[in-house]
N, C-alpha and C positions, 0 to 999 in steps of 0.2 A: 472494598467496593460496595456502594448499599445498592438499596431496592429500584434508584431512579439512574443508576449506570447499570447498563446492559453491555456486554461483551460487542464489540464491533460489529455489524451486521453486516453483512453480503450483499454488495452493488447488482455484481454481475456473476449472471447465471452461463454457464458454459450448455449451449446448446445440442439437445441431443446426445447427453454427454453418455447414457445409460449403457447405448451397443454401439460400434463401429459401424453394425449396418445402418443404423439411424443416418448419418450422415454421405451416404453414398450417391451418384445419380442415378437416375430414376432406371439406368438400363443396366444396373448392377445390382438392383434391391434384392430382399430375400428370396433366395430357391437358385439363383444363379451359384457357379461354382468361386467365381472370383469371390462374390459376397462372400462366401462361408469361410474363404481362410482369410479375407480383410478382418473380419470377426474373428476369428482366431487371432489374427497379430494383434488386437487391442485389449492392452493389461494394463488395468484402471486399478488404483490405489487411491482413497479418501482418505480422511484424517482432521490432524489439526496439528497448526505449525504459527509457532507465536500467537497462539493466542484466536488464532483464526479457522475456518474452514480451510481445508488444503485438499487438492486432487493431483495427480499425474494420469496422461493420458497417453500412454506410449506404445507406440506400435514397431514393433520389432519382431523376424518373423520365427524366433530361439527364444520359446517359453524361458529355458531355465536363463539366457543373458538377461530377458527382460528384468525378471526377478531379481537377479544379480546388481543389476540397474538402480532399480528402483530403490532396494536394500541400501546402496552406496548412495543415493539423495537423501534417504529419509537421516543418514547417519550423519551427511552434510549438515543437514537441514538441521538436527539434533545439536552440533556443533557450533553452530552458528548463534541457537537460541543461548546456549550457555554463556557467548559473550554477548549477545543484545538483549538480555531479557530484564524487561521491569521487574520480573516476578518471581523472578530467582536471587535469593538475595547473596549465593554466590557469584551470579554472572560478572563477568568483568566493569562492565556498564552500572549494572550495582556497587560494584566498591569504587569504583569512581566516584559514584553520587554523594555514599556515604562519606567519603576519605577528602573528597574535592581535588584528587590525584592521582595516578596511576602511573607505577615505571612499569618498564618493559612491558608496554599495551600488547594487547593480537592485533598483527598489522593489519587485518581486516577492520579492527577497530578507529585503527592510526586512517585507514583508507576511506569508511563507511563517514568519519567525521570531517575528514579533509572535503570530499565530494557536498555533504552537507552545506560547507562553507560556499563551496562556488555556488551551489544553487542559491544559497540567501542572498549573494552578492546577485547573482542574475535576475531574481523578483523584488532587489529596493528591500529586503529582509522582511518580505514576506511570511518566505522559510524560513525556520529560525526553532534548531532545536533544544533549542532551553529555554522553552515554553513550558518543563515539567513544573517550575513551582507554581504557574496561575492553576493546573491541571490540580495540584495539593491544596491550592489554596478554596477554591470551588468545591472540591470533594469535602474538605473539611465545613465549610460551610455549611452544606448542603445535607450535609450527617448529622445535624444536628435537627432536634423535632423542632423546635422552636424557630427556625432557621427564615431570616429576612427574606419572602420571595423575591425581593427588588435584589438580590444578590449579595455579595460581598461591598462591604463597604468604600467609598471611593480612594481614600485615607489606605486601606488593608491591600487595594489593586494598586496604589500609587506604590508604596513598599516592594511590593512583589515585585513588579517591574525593572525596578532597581537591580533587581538578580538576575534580570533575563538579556541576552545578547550572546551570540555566538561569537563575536569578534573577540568576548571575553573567555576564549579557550588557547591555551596557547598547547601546540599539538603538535609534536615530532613523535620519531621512531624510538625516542628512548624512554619519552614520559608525557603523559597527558595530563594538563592541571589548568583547573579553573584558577580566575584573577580575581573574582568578585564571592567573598563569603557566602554560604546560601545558596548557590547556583544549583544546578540538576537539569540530565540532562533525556531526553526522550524522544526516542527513535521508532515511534509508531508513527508518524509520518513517512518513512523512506524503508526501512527494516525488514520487510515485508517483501517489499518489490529488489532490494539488494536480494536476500536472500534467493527467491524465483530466480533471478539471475546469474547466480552462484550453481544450483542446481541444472539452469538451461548451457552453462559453462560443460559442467561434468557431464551432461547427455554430452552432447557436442564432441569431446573429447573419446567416448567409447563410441564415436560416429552414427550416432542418433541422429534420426533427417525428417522423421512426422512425429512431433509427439506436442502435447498441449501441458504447459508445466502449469500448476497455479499453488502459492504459496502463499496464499491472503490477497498475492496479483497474479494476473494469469499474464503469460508470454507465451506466444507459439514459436514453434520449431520449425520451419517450411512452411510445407502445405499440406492439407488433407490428405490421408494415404488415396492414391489416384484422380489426384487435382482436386481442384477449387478451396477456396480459402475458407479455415477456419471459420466459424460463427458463436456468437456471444452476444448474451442479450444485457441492453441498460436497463435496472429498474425505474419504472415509475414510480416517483418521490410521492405521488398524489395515490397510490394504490399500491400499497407495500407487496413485494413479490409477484407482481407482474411486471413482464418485460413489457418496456414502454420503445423500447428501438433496437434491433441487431445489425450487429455490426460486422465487418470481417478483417481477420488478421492473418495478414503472411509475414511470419519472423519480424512480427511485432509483439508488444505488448500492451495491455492496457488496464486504470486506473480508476475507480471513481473515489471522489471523496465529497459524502454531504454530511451537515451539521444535524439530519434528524439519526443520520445512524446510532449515534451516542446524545442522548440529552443530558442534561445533569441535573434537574429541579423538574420535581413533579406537574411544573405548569408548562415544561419544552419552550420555555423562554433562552436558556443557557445550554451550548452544547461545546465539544471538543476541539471547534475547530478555532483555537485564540489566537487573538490579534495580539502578536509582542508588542505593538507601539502601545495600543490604546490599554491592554490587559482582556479587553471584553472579548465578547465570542460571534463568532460571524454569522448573519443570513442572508448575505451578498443576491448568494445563490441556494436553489434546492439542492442542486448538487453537479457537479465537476467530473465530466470522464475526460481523461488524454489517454490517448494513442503516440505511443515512442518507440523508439527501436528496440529500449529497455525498461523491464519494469520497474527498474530504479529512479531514473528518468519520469515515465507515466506518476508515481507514485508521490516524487515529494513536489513535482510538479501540479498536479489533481490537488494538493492540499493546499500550495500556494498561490494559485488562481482562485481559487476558494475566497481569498480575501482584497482580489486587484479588480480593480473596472477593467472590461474585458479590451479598453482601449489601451491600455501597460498590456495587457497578454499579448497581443496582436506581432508585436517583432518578435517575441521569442516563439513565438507559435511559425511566424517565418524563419529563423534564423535556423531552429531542431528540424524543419519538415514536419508538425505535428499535427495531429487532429486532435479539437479540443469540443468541447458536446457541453454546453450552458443549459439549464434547467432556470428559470427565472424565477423571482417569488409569483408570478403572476400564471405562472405553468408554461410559457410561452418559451422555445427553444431557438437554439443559437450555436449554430456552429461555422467555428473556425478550421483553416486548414493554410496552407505554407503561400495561398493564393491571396489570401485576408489580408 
């Protein structure tokens, strides 16, 4: 990765996320006795999880289950990266890429790329995660000092393209294998918001009812310990880390995907989010939040609106119940919701 790819940046800021008092109503704030063990039940763990900022926000009122909790995600969470990681060139998802095959996949793998399929089929192949060779093809480019600012050449994108299609995986329980030479495949569109999901699974499961998961995407659990819905701010595209709108989430999750978070060429003409038909890179939009049940959902959804006029989003934005938050090149905003 050179000097003009920067690590994924952070959409969305989780509100108040510092103490549990932060977030309480005004007739529970500090000095009250409720307040001090609501603060006591919130054991916040930061990190980085694929590649991302990660937090859990879990409120449970047994220090050591908390702990015990959160230990059992982060080992999920650890788990999971070992089959989705670009950047491990053990990961299962690596020797796929390498091999252009795989038997006996992790059915998580066999599952992460099945759901993939439906969603490309759902945006016209919008989505489409074997967009990794434009992603190689760009980077190499663009590693070079000499390097074309008009991009890759149109001859070098027409080629590349030829390798990209997810129709071309052919993907059972017993072996996963590309059809087209070349191919590669990349799950930082969806991988992210799977995993968050995976994790709000296992709270779920040891009967976790308030907690705020974020694995690169955030999902809430319920609702605020003592009512009111979670809060989450969208950043403004036009004023880097400032919240430009808050939002709020019950046992939802939520998504942003913009092309200035990753640029790839020192003039922020080229950035991450490619178009499979065309091979180029989008600026449709500044940037794409959805609101889903799951963050899996928010996630390769937020990427694939990314590159639709927001008149294709409009049925699927009814069909999920979604809210979907447009950022315009002109700063001007737009949101969708199941009424649109």
């Amino acid at each position: 990765m050179n000097k003009w790819m920067p690590n994924r940046r952070r959409f969305i800021q989780i509100v108040a996320a510092a103490s549990g008092i932060a977030f309480l109503p005004q007739t529970l704030r500090a000095g009250s006795e409720a307040a001090a063990d609501l603060d006591r039940n919130i054991h916040i763990w930061r990190g980085v999880a694929l590649g991302a900022d990660a937090e859990i926000q879990l409120h449970h009122p047994d220090a050591a289950v908390a702990k015990r909790l959160i230990a059992l995600s982060l080992a999920e969470a650890a788990r999971l990266e070992r089959i989705f990681s670009l950047y491990d060139v053990n990961s299962s998802l690596s020797r796929l890429n390498r091999s252009g095959e795989l038997d006996s996949p992790p059915l998580e793998l066999v599952e992460l790329l099945g759901l993939s399929a439906n969603f490309s089929r759902m945006t016209g192949g919008s989505f489409d995660v074997t967009v990794q060779p434009l992603w190689q093809l760009y980077a190499a480019h663009f590693s070079n000092p000499d390097a074309d600012p008009a991009g890759p050449s149109p001859e070098a994108i027409k080629r590349t393209i030829e390798r990209v299609g997810c129709q071309s995986i052919m993907i059972d329980e017993d072996a996963i294998r590309y059809s087209r030479r070349g191919m590669a495949v990349t799950l930082n569109g969806i991988a992210q918001g799977y995993l968050t999901d995976r994790v709000v699974d296992l709270l779920h499961r040891n009967g976790v009812e308030h907690s705020l998961v974020d694995m690169g995407e955030i999902r809430a659990i319920g609702n605020r310990p003592f009512g009111g819905a979670w809060r989450v701010g969208l950043e403004d595209p036009s004023s880097l880390g400032q919240v430009a709108e808050q939002i709020s989430l019950d046992n939802q999750a939520v998504s942003t995907s913009g092309g200035y978070g990753t640029v790839l060429d020192p003039a922020g003409r080229f950035n991450h989010i490619f178009d499979p038909g065309s091979g180029g890179t989008s600026w449709r939009y500044r940037s794409v939040s959805v609101v889903a049940a799951t963050a899996t959902t928010a996630d390769a959804l937020s990427t694939a609106f990314s590159l639709m006029p927001i008149e294709s989003v409009k049925p699927i934005v009814r069909e999920l119940a979604l809210n979907a938050y447009f950022v315009l090149p002109d700063g001007r905003r737009e949101v969708l919701d199941a009424a649109s």
